[in-house]
C-alpha positions as CSV (number, residue, x, y, z in Angstrom):
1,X,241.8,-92.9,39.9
2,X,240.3,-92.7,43.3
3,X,238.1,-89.5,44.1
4,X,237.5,-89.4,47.9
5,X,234.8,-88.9,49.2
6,X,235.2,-86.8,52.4
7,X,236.9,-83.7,50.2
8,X,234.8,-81.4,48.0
9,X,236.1,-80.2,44.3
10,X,236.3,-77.2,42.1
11,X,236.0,-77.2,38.2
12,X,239.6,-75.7,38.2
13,X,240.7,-79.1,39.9
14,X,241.5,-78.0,43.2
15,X,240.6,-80.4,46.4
16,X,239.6,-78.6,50.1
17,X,239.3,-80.2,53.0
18,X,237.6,-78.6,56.4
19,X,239.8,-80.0,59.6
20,X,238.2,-80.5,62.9
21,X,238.0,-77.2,63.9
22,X,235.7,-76.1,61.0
23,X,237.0,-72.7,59.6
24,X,240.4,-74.4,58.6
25,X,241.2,-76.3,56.1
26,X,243.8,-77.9,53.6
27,X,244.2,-77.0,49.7
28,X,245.7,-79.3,46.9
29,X,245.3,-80.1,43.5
30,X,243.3,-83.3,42.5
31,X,245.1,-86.6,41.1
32,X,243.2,-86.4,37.9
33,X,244.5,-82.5,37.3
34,X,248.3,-84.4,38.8
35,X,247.6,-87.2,36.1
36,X,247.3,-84.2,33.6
37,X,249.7,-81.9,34.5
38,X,252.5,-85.1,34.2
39,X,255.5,-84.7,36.2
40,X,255.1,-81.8,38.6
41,X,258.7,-80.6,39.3
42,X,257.9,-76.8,40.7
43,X,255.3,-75.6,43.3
44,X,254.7,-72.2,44.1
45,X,252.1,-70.8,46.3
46,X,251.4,-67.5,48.0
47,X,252.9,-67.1,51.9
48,X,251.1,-67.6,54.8
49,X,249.3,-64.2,55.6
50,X,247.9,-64.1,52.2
51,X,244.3,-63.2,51.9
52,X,242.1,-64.5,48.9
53,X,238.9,-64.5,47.4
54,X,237.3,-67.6,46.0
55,X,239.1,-68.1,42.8
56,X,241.7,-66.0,43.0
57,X,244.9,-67.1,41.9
58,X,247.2,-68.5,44.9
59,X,250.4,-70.2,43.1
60,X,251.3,-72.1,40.1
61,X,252.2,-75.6,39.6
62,X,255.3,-76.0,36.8
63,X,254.9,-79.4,35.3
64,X,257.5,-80.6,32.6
65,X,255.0,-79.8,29.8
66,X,253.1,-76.5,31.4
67,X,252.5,-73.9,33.9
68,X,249.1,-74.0,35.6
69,X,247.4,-71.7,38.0
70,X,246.3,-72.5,41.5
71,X,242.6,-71.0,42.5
72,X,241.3,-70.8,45.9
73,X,238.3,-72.6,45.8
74,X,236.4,-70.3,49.0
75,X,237.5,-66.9,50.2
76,X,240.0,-66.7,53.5
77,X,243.8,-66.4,54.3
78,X,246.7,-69.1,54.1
79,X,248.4,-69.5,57.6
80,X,250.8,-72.2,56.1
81,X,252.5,-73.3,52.4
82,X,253.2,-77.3,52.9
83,X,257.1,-77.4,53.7
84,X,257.0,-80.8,51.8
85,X,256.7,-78.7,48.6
86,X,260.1,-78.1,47.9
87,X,259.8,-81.3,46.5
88,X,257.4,-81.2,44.3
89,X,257.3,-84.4,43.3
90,X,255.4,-85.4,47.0
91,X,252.2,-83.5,44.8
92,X,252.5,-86.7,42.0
93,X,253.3,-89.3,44.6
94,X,250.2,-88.2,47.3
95,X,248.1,-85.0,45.6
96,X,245.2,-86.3,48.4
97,X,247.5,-87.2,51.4
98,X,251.2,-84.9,51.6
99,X,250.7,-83.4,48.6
100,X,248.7,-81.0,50.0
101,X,249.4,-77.4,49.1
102,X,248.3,-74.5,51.5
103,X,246.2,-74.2,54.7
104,X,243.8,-71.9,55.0
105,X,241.5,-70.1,57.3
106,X,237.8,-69.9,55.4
107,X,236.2,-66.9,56.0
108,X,232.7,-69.0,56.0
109,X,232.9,-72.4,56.2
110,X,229.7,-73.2,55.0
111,X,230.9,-72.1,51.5
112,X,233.1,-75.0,51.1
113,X,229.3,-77.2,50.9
114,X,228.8,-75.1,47.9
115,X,231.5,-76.7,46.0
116,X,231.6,-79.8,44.0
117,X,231.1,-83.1,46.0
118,X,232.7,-86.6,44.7
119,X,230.2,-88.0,42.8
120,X,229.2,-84.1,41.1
121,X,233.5,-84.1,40.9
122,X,233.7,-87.8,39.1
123,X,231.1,-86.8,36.6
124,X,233.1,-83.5,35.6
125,X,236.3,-85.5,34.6
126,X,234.2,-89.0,33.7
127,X,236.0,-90.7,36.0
């Protein structure tokens, strides 16, 4: 399973990437927590609006054998839910690409460095 490089990783399984701008950024769930999980048939996330600490719980993802939470991997607000969602298979087809599951404005970008890079990531799952 492909870990890219360019993203940085929680221990909950969670993927964040900062956009051009810097304090935005885009929220899924990794392919080895999708390989996991199995077939994801529901998403649910918090609406835009929605302000969060780091960790705090921002959805679920329903999977045909469980129900796991979402966690904001850095503090700041979702200002969109991925329309795509609503099918939630586009999570097991893409979890890196149009899978993604909420963007978010980061209350301080430099938190996101804090998190786990790729290779840190790869050695957590022994991928």
């Amino acid at each position: 399973m492909s870990i890219p490089e360019d993203l940085r990783y929680t221990k909950d399984h969670e993927w964040i990437k900062l956009l051009e701008d810097g304090s935005t950024a885009l929220v899924g769930i990794t392919g080895f927590a999708q390989s996991e999980l199995g077939d994801i048939v529901f998403v649910e996330v918090k609406p835009a609006g929605t302000k969060l600490k780091a960790h705090e719980i921002f959805g679920t993802v329903e999977a045909v054998k469980t129900v796991a939470d979402l966690f904001a991997p850095v503090a700041g607000e979702i200002i969109e839910a991925n329309g795509a969602l609503d099918a939630a298979e586009i999570v097991n087809q893409d979890p890196y690409g149009e899978g993604w599951l909420v963007k978010m404005k980061i209350d301080d970008p430099s938190s996101v460095s804090e998190l786990l890079d790729a290779a840190a990531y790869r050695e957590l799952t022994g991928e």
